[in-house]
C-alpha positions in Angstrom: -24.3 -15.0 -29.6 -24.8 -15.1 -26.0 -27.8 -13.5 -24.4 -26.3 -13.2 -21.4 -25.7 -9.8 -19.7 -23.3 -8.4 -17.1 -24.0 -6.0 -14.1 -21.4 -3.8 -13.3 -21.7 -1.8 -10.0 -19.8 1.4 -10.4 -19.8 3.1 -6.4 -17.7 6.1 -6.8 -16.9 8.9 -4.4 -20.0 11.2 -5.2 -22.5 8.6 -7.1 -23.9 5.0 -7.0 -24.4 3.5 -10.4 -25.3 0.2 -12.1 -24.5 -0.6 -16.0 -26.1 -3.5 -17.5 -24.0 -4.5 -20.3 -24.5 -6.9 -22.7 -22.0 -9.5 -24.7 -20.8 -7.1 -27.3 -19.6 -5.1 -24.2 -22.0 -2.1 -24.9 -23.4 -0.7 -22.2 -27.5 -1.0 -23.0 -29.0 0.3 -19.6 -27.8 2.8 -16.6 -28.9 4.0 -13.5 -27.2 6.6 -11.1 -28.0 8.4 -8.1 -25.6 10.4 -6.0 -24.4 10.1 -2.6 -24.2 12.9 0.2 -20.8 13.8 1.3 -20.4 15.3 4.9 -17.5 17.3 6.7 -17.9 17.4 10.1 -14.1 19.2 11.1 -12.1 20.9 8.6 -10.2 18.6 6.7 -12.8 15.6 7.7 -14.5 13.6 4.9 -17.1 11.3 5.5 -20.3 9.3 4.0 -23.4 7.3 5.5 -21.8 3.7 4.4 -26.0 2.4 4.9 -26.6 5.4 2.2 -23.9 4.2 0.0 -25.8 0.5 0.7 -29.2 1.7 -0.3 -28.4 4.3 -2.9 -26.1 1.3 -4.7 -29.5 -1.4 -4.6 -32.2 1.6 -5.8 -30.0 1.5 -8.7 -30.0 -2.0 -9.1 -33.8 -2.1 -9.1 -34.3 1.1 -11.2 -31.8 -0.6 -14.0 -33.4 -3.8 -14.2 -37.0 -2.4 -13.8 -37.1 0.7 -16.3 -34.8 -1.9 -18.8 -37.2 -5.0 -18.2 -34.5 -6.8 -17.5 -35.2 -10.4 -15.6 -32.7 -11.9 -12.8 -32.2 -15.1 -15.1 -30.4 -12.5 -17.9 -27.6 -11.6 -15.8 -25.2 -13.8 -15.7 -22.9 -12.1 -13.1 -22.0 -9.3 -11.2 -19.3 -7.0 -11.1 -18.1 -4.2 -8.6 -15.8 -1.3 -8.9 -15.6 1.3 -5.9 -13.9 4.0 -4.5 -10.7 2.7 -2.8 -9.4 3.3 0.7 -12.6 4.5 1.8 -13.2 2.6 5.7 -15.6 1.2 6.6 -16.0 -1.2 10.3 -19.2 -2.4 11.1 -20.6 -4.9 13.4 -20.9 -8.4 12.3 -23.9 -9.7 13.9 -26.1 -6.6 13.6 -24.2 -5.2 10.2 -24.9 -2.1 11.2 -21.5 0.5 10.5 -20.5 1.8 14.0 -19.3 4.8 12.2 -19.5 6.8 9.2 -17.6 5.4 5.8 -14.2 8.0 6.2 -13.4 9.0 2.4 -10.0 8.9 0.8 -9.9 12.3 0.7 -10.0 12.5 4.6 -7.0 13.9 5.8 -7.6 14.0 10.1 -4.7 11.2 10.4 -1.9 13.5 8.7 -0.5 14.2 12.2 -0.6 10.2 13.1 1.5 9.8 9.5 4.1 12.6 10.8 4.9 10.4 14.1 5.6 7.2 12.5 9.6 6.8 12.8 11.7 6.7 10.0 12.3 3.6 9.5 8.7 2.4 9.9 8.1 4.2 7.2 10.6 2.9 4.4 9.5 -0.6 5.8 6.3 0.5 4.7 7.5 2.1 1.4 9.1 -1.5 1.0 6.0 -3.9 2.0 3.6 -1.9 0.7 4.7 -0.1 -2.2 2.8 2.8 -0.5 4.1 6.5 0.6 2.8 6.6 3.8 0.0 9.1 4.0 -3.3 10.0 5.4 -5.1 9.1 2.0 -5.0 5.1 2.6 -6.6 2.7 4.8 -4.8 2.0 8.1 -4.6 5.3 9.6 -8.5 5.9 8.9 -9.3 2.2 10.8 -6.8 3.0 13.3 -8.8 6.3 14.5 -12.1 3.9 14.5 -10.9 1.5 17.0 -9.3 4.6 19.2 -12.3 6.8 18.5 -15.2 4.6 19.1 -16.3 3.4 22.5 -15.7 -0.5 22.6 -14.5 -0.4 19.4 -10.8 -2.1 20.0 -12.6 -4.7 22.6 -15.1 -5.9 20.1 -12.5 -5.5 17.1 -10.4 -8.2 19.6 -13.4 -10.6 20.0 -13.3 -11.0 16.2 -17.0 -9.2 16.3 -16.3 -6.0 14.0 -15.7 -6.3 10.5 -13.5 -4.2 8.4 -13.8 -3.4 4.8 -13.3 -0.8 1.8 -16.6 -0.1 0.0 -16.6 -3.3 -2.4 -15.9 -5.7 0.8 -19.2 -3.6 2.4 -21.4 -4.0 -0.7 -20.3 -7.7 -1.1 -21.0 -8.5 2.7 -24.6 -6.8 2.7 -25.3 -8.5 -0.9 -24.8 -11.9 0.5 -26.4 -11.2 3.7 -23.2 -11.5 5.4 -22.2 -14.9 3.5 -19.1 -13.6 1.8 -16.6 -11.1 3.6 -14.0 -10.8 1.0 -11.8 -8.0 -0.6 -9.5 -8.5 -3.7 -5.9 -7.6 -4.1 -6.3 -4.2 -5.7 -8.3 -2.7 -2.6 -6.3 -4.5 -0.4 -3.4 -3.0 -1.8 -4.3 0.2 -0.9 -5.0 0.0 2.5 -1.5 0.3 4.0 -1.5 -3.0 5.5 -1.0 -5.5 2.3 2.3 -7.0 1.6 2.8 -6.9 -2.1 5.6 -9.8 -2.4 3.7 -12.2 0.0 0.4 -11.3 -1.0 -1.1 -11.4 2.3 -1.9 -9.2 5.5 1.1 -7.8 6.6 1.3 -9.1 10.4 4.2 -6.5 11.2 1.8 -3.6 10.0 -0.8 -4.6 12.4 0.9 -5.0 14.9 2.3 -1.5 14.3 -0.9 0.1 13.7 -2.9 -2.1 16.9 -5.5 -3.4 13.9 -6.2 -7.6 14.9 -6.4 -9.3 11.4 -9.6 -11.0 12.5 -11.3 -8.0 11.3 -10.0 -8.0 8.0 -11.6 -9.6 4.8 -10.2 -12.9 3.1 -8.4 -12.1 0.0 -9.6 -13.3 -3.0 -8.6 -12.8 -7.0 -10.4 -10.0 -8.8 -12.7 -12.4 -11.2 -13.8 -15.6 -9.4 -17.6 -16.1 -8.0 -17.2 -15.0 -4.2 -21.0 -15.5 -3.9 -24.5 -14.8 -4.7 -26.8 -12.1 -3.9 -29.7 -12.7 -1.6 -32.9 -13.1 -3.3 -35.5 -10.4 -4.1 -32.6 -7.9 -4.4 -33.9 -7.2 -7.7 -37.5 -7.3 -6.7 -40.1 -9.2 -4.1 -41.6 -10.8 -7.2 -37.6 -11.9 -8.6 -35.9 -14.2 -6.2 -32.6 -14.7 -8.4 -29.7 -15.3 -6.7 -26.6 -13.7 -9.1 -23.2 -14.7 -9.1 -20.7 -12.1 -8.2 -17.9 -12.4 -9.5 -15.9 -9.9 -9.9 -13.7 -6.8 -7.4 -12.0 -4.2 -8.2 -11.1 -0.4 -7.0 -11.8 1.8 -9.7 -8.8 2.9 -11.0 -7.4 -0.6 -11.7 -11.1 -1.1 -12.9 -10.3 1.4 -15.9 -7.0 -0.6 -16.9 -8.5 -3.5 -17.3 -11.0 -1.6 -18.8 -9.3 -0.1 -21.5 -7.3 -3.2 -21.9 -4.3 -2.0 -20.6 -2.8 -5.5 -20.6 0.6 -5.1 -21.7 3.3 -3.8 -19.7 4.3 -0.2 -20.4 0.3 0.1 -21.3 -0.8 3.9 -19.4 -4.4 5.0 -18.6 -5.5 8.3 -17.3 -8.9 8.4 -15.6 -10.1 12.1 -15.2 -12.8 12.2 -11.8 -12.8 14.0 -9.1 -9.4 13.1 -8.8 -6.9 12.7 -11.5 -5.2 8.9 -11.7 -2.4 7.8 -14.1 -1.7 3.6 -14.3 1.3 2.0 -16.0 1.1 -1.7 -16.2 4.1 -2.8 -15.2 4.0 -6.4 -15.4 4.8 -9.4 -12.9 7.2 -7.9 -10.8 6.2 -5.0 -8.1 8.5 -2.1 -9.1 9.4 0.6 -6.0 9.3 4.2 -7.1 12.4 6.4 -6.6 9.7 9.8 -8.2 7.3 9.4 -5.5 4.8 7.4 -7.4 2.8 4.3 -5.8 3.3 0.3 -6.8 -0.1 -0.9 -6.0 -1.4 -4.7 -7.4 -2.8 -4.0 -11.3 -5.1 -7.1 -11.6 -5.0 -10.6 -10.3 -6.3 -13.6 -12.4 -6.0 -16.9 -11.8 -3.1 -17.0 -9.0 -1.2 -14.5 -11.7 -0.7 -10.7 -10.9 0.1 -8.3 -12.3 1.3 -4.5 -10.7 1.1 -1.0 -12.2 2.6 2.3 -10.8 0.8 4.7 -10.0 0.3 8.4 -9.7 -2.5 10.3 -7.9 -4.2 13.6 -8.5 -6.2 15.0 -5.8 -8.0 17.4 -7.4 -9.0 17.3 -11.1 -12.7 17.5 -11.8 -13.6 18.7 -8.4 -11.4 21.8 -9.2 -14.3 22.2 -12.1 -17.2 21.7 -9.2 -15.5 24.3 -7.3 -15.6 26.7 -10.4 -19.2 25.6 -10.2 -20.3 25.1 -6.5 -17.8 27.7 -4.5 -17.1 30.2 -7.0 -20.4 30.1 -9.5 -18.6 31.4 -12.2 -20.3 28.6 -14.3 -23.2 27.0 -14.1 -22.3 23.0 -15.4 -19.4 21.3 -16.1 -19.8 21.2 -19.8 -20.0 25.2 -20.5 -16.0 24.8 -19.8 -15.6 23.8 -23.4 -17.4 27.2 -24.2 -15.3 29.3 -21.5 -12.1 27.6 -23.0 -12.8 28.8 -26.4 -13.1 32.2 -25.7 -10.3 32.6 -23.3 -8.5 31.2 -26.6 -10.2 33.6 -28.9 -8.1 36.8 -27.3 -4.4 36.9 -28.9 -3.4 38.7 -25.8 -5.2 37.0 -22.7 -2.3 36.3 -20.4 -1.4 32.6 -19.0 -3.1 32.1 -15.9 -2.1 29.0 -13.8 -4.0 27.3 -10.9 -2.8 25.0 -8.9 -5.6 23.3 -6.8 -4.2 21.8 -4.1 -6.9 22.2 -1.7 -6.1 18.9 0.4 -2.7 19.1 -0.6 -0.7 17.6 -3.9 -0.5 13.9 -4.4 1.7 12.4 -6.6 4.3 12.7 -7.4 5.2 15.5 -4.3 3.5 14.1 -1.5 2.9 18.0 0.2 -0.1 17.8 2.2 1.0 21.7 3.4 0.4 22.8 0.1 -2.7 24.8 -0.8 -4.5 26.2 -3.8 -3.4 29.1 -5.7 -3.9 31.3 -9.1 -0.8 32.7 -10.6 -0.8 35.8 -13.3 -3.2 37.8 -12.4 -3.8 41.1 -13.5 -6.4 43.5 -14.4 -6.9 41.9 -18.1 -7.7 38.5 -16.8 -11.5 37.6 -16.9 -13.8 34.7 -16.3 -12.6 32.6 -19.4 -9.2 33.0 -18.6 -9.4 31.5 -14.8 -11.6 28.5 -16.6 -9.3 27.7 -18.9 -6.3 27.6 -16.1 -8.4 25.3 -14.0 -8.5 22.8 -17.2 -5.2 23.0 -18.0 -4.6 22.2 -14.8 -5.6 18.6 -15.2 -3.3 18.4 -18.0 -0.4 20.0 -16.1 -0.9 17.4 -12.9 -1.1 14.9 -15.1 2.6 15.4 -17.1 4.0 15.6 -14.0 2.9 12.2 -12.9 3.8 11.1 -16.6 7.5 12.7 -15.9 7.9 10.5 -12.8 6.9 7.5 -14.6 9.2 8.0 -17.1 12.3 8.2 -14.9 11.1 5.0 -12.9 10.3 2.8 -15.4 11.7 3.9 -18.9 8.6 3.0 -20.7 5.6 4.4 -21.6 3.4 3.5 -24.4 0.3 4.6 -26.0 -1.6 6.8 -22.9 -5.5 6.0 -23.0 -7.9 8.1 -21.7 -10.8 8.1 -19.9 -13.6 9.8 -16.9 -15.7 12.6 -18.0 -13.5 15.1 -18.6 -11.5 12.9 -21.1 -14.9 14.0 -23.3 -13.4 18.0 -23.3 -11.2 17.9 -26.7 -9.0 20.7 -25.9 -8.0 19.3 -22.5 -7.1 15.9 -24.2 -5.1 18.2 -27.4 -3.2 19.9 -24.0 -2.4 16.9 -22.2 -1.0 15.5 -25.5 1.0 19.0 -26.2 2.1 19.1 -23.3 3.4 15.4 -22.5 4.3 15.2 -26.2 2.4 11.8 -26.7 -0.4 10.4 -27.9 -3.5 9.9 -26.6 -6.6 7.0 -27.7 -10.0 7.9 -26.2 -12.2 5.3 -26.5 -16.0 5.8 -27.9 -17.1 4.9 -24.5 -15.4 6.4 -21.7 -16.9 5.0 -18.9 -14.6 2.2 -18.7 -14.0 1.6 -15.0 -17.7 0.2 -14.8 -16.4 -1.7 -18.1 -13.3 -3.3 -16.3 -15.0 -4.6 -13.6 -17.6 -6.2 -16.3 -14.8 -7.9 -18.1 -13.2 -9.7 -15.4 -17.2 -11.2 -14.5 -18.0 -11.9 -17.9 -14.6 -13.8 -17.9 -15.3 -15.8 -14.7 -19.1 -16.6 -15.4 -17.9 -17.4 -19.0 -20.1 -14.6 -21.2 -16.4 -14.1 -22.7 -13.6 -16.5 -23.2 -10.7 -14.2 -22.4 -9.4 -10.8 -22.9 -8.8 -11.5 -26.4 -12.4 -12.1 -27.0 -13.3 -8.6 -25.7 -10.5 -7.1 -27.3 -12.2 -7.7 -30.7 -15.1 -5.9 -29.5 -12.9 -2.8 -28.0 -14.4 0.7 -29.9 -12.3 4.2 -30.3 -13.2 7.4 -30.4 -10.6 9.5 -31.7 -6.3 9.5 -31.3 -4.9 13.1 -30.7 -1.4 13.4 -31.6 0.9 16.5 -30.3 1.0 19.4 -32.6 3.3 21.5 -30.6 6.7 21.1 -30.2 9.1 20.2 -27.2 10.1 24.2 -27.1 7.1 25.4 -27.6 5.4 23.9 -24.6 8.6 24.3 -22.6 7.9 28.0 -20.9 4.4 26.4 -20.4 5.6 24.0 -17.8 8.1 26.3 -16.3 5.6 28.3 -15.4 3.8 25.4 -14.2 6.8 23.7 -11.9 7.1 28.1 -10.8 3.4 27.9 -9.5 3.4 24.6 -7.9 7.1 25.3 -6.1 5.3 28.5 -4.8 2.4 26.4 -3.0 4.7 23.5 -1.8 5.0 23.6 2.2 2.0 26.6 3.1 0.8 25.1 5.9 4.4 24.0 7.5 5.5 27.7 6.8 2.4 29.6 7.7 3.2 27.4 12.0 6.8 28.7 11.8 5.7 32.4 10.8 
């Protein structure tokens, strides 16, 4: 047995966290903290990237402190992070020369409406990308036009650019490693999927010199090693890391969806389906995303993709905004009572508060409820806003259906995969089955994988796939008819939210 342990850093979009696990692939120690979001404009998203920074190390040192764990036990890192989050700080000083901007940013959708036609199926082509305000590019671009200086110094080669992982890796090194891997590259709008590479047209487009851009490397190989007394002043061990990887690829590999047709379904504050679709990069005629699955060892492989905007956070606005619950986890109880009354009417909600994602592409759509009356009561709008992560959901399933003509087992996973009458939906609904595994926290367990692999605490996949655990399979139990007038009231609401924006400037 080996008695080495893996540390998986897990920076998402609202919380910093760090899992030890160990060689059984069970997570034995956690620490979390979350991290401030700010929105200076309407539509503006942004974080302190030095808060990300710090909040990610306190819990490094809280996990190895509280779990006694010594610096000589780990035997690699790994990182998972939010993806096309930017980031562009300055190399000597490393200090960020402007807040991180979030995905969920949308302040470059006009810049995305200018770019010409064809400049934008030669990104659709090169990229495997719709263009949009939620990746990369558009985000650095308004840095270097925004920022005093910032294109001059960008020129000199003396600002660096980076999504989170690239940030965390270059101020774990101390500046020694400046590297990205494939599947955040992928996602930034400027990565060539069939050469691999930096795209040189797309800079040149957006005015982004590549000197500021990380050196691609595979998402499990040692990039570096942390600086020492990152643990503590009285531990000096320098750690391997060893693994990259945005989060949602993170949970494929995570749930071992190695096999092409294999389908995950992470439920954040976002909703986002994978398809492993093997070795060749497959262009979406649904309006899904190709984006880079995993790269080992000089071999890749791709996945299509479908994103959600808003899933969980429509559960935090029931919470937060409207306060008509007080946790996440009383939805369950909501949900049951909204199905206890024979005649409580069907409500639907579409929350599209920064627009839909995949597979429409309408950031003019807003949020709505549909069938309201006099009857309808607290319950019933709860159980519409979880439904509503099922409904999204099918309808990235749909598209991936048409483009690809597989899909195989789905696996589930993200806190709201826990809620067993969402997953019994999304199964009724998409008329599949679903495996949840015992632990559901599985991007943090992807990105521990593919370092356990490269700092040998596991031999390969198949090693960990003996070691894999499930929680429970939920088959469909309704039939294709019966759900039918339940999603043609769904594709009803979501055609009446399409284009709000758009039609609300011509009225």
């Amino acid at each position: 047995m080996n008695d080495k342990f893996i540390m998986a850093l897990d920076e998402g979009t609202t919380s910093a966290r760090t899992l030890i696990i160990d060689s059984k692939g069970d997570i034995v120690a956690s620490s979390q903290e979350e991290i401030a979001m700010s929105y200076p404009a309407a539509g503006w998203v942004e974080q302190d990237a030095l808060e990300i920074w710090n909040t990610q190390r306190t819990t490094i040192q809280n996990v190895m402190n509280y779990g006694g764990f010594k610096g000589e036990q780990i035997a690699g890192i790994g990182i998972t992070n939010q993806r096309e989050t930017v980031v562009v700080w300055d190399k000597e000083s490393g200090q960020p020369i402007y807040n991180a901007i979030v995905w969920q940013d949308r302040r470059t959708e006009n810049d995305i409406k200018k770019i010409p036609a064809a400049m934008k199926k030669q990104i659709i082509e090169k990229t495997g990308l719709i263009p949009d305000a939620y990746f990369s590019a558009t985000k650095l671009k308004w840095i270097l036009d925004n920022i005093p200086g910032a294109k001059e110094k960008a020129k000199a080669g003396k600002l660096a650019f980076g999504t989170i992982n690239t940030w965390l890796i270059w101020r774990l090194t101390k500046g020694q490693a400046f590297v990205t891997d494939p599947t955040n590259a992928s996602r930034t709008m400027l990565y060539n999927l069939q050469t691999k590479t930096w795209d040189k047209d797309l800079l040149k487009y957006f005015d982004i010199p590549e000197q500021m851009l990380p050196e691609i490397k595979s998402n499990s190989e040692v990039y570096g090693k942390t600086f020492e007394g990152l643990i503590s002043h009285a531990d000096k061990t320098s750690i391997p890391i060893a693994s990259s990887i945005g989060d949602q690829q993170a949970a494929l590999v995570g749930q071992l969806g190695l096999k092409k047709g294999d389908t995950k379904i992470t439920y954040g504050t976002g909703c986002f389906i994978l398809m492993n679709i093997g070795e060749q990069p497959l262009i979406s005629k649904n309006g899904l995303l190709t984006t880079v699955g995993y790269q080992i060892n000089n071999k890749t492989t791709y996945a299509l993709e479908g994103s959600v905007m808003i899933a969980g956070a429509a559960i935090q606005w029931l919470r937060d905004n409207l306060r008509i619950v007080y946790s996440s986890a009383e939805t369950e109880w909501y949900v049951e009572q909204a199905r206890k009354n024979p005649n409580a009417p069907q409500v639907y909600f579409v929350p599209s508060f920064s627009g839909l994602g995949s597979p429409y592409w309408d950031p003019s759509s807003r949020g709505a409820i549909f069938g309201l009356d006099r009857s309808v009561r607290r319950e019933d709008i709860v159980k519409a806003t979880v439904e509503s992560l099922a409904f999204q959901a099918n309808d990235v399933l749909n598209a991936m259906k048409e483009d690809s003509g597989i899909i195989k087992k789905i696996k589930v996973d993200g806190g709201a995969a826990k809620n067993d009458y969402l997953m019994q939906f999304q199964a009724d609904i998409s008329q599949s089955m679903l495996e949840r595994p015992k632990n559901v926290e599985t991007t943090g367990l992807g990105a521990a994988y593919l370092a356990g692999i490269a700092t040998g605490v596991w031999k390969d996949f198949d090693d960990i796939r003996t070691k894999r655990k499930i929680d429970k399979i939920f088959n469909f139990t309704r039939t294709e008819d019966d759900v039918k007038p339940l999603l043609h009231g769904w594709d009803m609401a979501v055609g009446r939210t399409r284009n709000w924006l758009t039609d609300l400037e011509k009225d």
